[in-house]
C-alpha positions in Angstrom: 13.0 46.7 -44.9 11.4 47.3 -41.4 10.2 44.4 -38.8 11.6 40.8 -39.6 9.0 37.7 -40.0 10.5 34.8 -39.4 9.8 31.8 -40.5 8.8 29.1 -38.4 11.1 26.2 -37.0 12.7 23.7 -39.3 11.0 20.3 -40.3 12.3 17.4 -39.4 12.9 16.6 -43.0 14.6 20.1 -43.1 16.6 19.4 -40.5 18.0 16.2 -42.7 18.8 18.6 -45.3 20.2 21.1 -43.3 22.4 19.2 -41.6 23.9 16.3 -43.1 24.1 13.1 -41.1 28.3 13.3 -42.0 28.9 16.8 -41.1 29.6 17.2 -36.7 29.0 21.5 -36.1 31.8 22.8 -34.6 31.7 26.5 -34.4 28.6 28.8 -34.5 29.5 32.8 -35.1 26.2 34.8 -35.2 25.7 38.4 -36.2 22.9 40.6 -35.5 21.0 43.5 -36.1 19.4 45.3 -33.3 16.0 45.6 -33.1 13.5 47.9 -33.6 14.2 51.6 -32.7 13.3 55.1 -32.8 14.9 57.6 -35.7 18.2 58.4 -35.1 17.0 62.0 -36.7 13.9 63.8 -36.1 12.6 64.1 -39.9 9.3 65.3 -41.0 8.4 67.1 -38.0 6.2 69.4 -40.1 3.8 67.0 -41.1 2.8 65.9 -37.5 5.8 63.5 -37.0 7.0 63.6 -33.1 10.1 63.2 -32.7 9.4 62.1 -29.1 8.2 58.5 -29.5 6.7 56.8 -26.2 7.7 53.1 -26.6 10.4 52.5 -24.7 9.3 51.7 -21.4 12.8 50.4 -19.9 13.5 54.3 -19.5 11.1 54.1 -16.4 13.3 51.1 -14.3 16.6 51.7 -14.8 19.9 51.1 -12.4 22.7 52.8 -12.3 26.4 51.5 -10.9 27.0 53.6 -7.8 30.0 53.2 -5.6 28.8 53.4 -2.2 31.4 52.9 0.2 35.0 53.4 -0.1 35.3 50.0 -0.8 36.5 49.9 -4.5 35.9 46.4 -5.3 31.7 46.7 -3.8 29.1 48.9 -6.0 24.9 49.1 -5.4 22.5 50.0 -7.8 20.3 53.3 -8.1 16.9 52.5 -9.9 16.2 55.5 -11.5 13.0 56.9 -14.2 14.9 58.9 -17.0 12.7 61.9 -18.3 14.2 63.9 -21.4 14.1 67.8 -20.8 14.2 70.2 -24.1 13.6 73.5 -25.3 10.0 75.0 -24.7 8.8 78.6 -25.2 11.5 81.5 -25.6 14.1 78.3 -24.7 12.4 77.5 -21.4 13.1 73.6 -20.5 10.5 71.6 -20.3 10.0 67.5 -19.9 9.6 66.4 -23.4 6.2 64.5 -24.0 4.9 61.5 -26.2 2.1 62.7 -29.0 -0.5 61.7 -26.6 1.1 63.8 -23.6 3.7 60.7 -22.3 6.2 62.1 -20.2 7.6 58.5 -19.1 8.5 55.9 -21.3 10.0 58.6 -23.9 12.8 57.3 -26.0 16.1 59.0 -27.2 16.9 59.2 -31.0 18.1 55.8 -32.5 17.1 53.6 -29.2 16.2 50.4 -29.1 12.2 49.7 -28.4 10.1 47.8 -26.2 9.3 46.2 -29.9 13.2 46.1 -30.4 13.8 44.5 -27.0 10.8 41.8 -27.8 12.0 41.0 -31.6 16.0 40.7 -30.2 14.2 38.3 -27.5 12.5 36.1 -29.6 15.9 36.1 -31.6 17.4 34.4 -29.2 14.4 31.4 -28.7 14.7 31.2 -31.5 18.5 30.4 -31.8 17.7 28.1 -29.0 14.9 26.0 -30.2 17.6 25.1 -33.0 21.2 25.0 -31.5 19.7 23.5 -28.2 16.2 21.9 -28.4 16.6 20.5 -32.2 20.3 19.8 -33.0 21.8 19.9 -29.6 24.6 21.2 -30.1 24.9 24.1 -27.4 23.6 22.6 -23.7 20.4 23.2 -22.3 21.9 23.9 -18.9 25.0 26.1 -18.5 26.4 27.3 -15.3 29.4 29.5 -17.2 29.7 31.3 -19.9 32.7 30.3 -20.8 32.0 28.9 -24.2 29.7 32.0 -25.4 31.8 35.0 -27.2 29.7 37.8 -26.7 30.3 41.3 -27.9 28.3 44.6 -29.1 29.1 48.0 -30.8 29.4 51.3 -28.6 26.1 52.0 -29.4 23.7 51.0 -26.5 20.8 49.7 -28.7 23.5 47.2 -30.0 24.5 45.9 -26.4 20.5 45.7 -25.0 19.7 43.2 -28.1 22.8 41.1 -27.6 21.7 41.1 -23.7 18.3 40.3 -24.7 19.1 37.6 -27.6 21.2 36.0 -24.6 18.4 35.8 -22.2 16.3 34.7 -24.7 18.8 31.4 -25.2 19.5 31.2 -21.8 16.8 32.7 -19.6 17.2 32.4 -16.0 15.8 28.7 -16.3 18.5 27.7 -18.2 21.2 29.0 -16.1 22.7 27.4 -12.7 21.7 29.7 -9.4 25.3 30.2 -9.0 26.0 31.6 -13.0 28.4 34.3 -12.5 28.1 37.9 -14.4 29.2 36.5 -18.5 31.8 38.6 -20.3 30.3 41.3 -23.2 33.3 42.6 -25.5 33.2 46.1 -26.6 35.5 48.5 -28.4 36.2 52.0 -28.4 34.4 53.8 -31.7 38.0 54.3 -32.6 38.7 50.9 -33.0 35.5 49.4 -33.1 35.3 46.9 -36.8 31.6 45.4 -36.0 30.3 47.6 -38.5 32.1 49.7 -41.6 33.9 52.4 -39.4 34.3 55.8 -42.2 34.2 57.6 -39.0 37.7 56.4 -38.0 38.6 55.0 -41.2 39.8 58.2 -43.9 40.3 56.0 -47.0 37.0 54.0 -46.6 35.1 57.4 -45.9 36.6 58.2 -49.1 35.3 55.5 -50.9 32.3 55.9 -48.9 31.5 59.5 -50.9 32.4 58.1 -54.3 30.3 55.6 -54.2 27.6 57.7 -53.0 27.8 60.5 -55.4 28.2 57.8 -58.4 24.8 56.5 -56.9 23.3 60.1 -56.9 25.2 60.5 -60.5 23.2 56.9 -61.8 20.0 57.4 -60.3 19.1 61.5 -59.2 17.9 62.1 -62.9 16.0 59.0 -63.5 12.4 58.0 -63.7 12.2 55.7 -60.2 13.6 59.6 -58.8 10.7 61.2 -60.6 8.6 59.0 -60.0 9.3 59.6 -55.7 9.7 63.1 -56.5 5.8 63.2 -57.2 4.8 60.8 -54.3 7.0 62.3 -51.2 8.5 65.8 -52.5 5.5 67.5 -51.4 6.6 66.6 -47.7 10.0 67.5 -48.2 11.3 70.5 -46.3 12.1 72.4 -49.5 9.3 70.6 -52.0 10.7 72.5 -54.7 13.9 70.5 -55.0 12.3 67.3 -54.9 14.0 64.2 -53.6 17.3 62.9 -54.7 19.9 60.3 -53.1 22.0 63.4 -51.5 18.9 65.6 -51.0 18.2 66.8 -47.4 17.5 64.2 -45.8 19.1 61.9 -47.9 17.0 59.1 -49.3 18.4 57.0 -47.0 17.3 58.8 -44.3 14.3 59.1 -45.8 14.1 55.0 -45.5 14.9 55.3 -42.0 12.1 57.0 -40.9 9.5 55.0 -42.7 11.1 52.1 -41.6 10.8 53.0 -38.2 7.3 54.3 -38.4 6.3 51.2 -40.2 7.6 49.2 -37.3 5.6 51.0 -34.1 2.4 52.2 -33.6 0.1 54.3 -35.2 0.4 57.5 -32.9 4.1 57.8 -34.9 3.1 57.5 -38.9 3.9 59.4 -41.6 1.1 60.3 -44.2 0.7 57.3 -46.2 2.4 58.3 -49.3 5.3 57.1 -47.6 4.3 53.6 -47.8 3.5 52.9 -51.2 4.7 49.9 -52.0 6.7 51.0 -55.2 8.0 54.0 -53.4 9.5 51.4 -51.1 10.7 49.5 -53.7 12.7 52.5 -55.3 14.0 53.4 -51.9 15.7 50.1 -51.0 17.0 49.5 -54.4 18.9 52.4 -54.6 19.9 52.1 -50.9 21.2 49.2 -51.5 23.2 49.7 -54.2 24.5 53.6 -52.3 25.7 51.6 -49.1 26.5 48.3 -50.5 27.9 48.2 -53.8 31.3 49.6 -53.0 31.5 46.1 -51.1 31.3 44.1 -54.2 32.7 46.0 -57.0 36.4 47.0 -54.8 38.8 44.8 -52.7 40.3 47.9 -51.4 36.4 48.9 -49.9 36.1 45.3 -48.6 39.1 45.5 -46.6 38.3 48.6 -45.2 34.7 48.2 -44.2 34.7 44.4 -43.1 37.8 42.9 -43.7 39.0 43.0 -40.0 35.9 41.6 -38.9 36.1 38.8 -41.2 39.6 38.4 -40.1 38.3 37.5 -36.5 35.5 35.1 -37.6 38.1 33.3 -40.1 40.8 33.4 -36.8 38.3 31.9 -34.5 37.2 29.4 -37.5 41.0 28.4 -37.6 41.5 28.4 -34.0 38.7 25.6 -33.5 40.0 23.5 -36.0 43.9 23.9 -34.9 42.7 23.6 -31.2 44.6 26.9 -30.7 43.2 27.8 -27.0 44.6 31.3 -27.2 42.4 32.3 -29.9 39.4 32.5 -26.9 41.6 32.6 -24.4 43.0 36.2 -25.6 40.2 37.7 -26.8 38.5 37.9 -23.1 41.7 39.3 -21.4 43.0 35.5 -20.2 41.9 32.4 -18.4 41.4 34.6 -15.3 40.8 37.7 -17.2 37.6 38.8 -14.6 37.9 40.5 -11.8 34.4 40.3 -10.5 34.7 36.1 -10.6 38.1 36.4 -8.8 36.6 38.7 -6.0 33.2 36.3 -6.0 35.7 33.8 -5.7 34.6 31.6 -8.5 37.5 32.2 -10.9 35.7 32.0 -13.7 35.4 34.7 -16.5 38.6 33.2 -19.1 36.3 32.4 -21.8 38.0 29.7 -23.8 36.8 26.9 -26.0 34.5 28.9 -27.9 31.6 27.2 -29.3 29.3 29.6 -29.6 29.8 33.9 -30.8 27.2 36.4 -30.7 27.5 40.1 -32.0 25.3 42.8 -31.7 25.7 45.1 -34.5 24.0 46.8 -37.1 22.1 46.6 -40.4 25.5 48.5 -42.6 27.5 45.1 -41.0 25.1 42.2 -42.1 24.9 43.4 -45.7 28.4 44.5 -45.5 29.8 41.1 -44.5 27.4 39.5 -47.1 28.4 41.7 -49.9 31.5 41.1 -49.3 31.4 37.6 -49.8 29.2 38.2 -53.1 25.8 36.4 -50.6 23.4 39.7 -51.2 22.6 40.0 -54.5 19.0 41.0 -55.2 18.6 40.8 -51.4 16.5 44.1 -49.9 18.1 46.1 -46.4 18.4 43.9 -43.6 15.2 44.2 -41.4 15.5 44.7 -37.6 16.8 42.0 -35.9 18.0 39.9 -38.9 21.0 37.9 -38.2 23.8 36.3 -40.4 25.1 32.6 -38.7 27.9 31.4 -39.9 28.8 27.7 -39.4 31.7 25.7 -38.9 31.6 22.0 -39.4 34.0 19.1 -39.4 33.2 15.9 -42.2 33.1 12.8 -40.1 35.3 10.3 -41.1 33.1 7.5 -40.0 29.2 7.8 -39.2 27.2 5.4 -37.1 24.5 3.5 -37.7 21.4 5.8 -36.8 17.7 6.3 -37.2 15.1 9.0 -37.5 15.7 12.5 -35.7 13.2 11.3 -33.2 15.2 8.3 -32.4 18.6 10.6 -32.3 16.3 12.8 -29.8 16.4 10.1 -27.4 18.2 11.7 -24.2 20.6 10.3 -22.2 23.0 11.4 -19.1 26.3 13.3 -20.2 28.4 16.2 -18.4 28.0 19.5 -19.2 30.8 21.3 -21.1 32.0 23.9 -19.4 33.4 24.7 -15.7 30.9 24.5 -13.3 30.0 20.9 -14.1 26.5 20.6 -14.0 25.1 17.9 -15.4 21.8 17.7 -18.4 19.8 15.4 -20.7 21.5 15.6 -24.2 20.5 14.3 -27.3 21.6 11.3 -29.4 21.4 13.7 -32.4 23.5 16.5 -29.8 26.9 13.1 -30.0 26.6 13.6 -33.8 27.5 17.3 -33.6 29.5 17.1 -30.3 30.9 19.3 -28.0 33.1 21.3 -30.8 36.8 20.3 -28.9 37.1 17.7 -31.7 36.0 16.7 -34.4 33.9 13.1 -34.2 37.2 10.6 -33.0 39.9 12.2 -35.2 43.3 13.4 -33.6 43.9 17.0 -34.7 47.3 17.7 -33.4 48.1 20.9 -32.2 50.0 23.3 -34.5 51.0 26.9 -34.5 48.2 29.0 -34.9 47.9 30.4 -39.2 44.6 32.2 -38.7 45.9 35.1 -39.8 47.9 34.0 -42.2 47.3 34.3 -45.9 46.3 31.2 -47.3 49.6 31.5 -50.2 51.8 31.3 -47.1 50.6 28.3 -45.3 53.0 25.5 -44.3 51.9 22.1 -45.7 50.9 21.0 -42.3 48.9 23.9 -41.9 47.1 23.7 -44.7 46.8 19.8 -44.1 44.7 21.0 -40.7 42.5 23.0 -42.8 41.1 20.1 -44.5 38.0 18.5 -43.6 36.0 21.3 -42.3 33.8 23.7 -43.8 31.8 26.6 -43.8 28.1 27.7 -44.5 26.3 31.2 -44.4 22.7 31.2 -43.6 21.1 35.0 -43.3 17.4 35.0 -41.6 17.3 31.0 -42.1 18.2 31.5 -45.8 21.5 29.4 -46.9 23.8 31.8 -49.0 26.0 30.8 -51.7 29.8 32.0 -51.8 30.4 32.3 -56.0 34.3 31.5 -55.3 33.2 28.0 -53.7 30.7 26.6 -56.4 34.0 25.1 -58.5 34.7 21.5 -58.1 37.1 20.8 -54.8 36.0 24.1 -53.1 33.1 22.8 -51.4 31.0 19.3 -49.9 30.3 17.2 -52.5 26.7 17.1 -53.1 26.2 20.5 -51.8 27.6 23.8 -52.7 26.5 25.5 -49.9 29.1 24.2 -47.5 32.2 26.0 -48.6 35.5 24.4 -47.9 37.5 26.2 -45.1 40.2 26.4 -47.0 38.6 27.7 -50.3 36.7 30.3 -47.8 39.4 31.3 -45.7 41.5 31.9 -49.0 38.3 34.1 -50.2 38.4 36.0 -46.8 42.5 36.2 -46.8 41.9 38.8 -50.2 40.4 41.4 -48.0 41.4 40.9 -44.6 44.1 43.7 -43.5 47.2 43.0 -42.0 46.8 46.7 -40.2 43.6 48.3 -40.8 44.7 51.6 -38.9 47.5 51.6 -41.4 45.0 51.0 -44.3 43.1 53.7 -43.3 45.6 56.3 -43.9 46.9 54.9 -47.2 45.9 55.7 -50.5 44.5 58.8 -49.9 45.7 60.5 -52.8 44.7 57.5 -55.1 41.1 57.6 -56.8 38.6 55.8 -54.7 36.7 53.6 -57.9 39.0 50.5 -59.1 40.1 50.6 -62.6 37.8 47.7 -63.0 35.3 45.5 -61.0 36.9 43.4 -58.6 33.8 41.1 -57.9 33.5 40.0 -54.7 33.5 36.5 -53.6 36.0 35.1 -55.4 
């Protein structure tokens, strides 16, 4: 529910398990929750809660853009100490302090923490001690980034962890002295589909409510409710009225408070009701099934809340396999899509020949996308900086004759993919998963590009590309099991964990949209609950 533990690396033997000696990684896509932050609402103010928290010390060094000449192409930096100013006495401002007097170092409502930024870091070693140091697959050097999708909700506690997950896979060690500026993607909040949008989406805020209420309907009268009542509705603002799933706060917001408390210091507690263990238990559970069972009972809320997402991870999926260039290539505005390389002169910035995506997003998106995919049963709310990685591989059609992971570890001399050219030591184990252009020696001829098209509609020859790659979920190192893959022909043999493309792209196809704007404003005289459970997965 609050601060991730993570287990430690894999074994070697886990490793072996992991990842099959016939399988070559093409395509990594990671998601991630942001790290640790304050509330996004000040709750519980009358029972000694601040709702000025003092741990984000990044407010006290930072640097603005600031055009100094009349030069439009040149900018400097202010470095600047950010104070927040509020209401005092009879609406006098004054600078708004920490609860042990902190005027610097204050955070704003819902950003990210110098915990936040340290969890998001150790994120990305993390990512890096496996895709680079243990399978080799992504290079230890690079001196672009042109084979790293990066991208981040508006939110700015969503962009500082992707920044700081990238740093900590590439810190400045791992990066050439002449590595320009890399590309981060965002979207408007109109537009934006990295995490289940009822702001901009009618129809899904729609299904939203419903979903809700029938949550308040199942579970505002029960036992687990009464049972909370007694614990927390004392602290309540009204503790007359209890708590209940649509109470003020919410219970939701409830969890969001002691979540975040839970995760900083002790100067920001709640009393410790709060944090009885079968409170907490209650809490999530009925969280869970508020937010996320809308996701795996209705196509319709599927498509609206993650369906173009998955669309773009299934299109970039297909696009590796059918060596469709544009699929990167478009994404980041064109090979020589960045004005700041073309003015440094580097013309760099046309990230193509994606091998590796990370997303900053939120904890609604992980559980969202895994719902969606029928992955998160039983699972609890996604911790701060959790992460989903999904996999693409390719089945080798021949495998050579090879010893221990030690012995693949071996290093020898090989270019480094990529445009600047820099060379580095790779491993015998990084030849097995290669450089994800191709798969192993096979000739994958180029075709016209199907990502987005439904599965039903393939040509033979596209569905003839699909074959012989596949796809696997893991969420916080855990391997997740797609229900619509388990039948025979719809995933590796040996191993139902590795889903067929084809059988998961098919899965995906159901609740991709082909217009989600359109989607948005349709059906919104329909009821929001299906006539019956459309499980998800499937």
């Amino acid at each position: 529910m609050t601060t991730l533990t993570p287990r430690g690396p894999y074994t070697e033997e886990e490793l072996e398990k992991l990842y099959p000696r016939n399988l070559q990684l093409q395509l990594v896509q990671v998601l991630l929750r942001h790290g640790e932050r304050s509330p996004v609402s000040a709750r519980f103010r009358n029972h000694g809660l601040t709702p000025y928290w003092p741990y984000c010390n990044s407010a006290r060094q930072l640097t603005g853009v600031i055009m100094s000449t009349q030069d439009w192409s040149r900018f400097d930096g202010l470095n600047y100490r950010r104070r927040i100013e509020t209401f005092g006495p009879n609406d006098l401002p004054v600078i708004a302090s920490g609860p042990d007097g902190q005027f610097d170092g204050v955070c704003m409502p819902g950003e990210l923490t110098d915990k936040g930024r340290a969890t998001t870091l150790a994120l990305g070693q993390r990512l890096r001690h496996l895709y680079v140091d243990q399978l080799g697959f992504m290079p230890r050097l690079i001196s672009d980034s042109d084979m790293i999708y990066l991208r981040a909700t508006p939110l700015p506690r969503a962009l500082e962890s992707v920044q700081q997950t990238f740093w900590g896979m590439y810190p400045l060690s791992a990066r050439t002295a002449d590595f320009p500026s890399p590309t981060i993607l965002t979207r408007t909040p109109a537009e934006e589909t990295l995490y289940p949008n009822d702001g901009n989406c009618r129809r899904l805020a729609q299904l939203a409510r419903a979903f809700a209420q029938r949550a308040a309907d199942r579970w505002n009268d029960s036992d687990d409710m009464r049972y909370l009542s007694q614990k927390l509705g004392k602290y309540m603002p009204d503790p007359t009225k209890g708590i209940a799933v649509d109470s003020r706060p919410r219970l939701s917001g409830i969890m969001d408070t002691v979540n975040s408390t839970l995760a900083h210091g002790p100067t920001t507690r709640l009393p410790a009701d709060f944090y009885d263990p079968k409170a907490r238990n209650i809490i999530d559970r009925i969280g869970v099934e508020e937010w996320y069972a809308g996701y795996m009972e209705s196509t319709e809320y599927r498509a609206l809340g993650t369906g173009a997402l998955v669309g773009d991870i299934v299109t970039r999926m297909v696009g590796n396999v059918q060596r469709d260039g544009r699929a990167g290539i478009l994404e980041v505005g064109g090979a020589d899509g960045d004005d700041g390389g073309r003015l440094l002169g580097r013309g760099r910035g046309g990230e193509n020949k994606i091998k590796f995506a990370l997303s900053g997003c939120h904890d609604t998106t992980l559980a969202s996308l895994l719902s969606s995919f029928g992955a998160f049963d039983s699972e609890k709310w996604p911790p701060y900086s959790s992460h989903v990685a999904l996999e693409l591989f390719s089945k080798l059609d021949e495998m050579p004759a090879i010893g221990s992971i030690n012995e693949r570890n071996a290093a020898t001399t090989v270019p480094l993919t990529g445009s600047g050219g820099a060379k580095e030591s790779r491993s015998w184990w990084a030849t097995l998963f290669g450089n994800g252009e191709t798969g192993g020696d096979r000739k994958v001829p180029v075709i016209e590009s199907s990502a987005r098209t439904p599965t039903g509609e393939l040509s033979h020859e596209q569905r003839e590309s699909l074959k012989g790659y596949y796809v696997r979920i893991r969420y916080n190192d855990k391997v997740m099991k797609v229900p619509g893959c388990m039948a025979d022909g719809k995933h590796l043999d040996g191993d139902n964990s590795f889903c067929t493309l084809e059988a998961f792209k098919a899965i995906a196809d159901k609740f991709t949209p082909r217009d989600w704007k359109k989607a948005c404003l349709s059906n919104l005289d329909e009821p929001a609950m299906p006539h019956k459970i459309e499980t998800a997965g499937f």
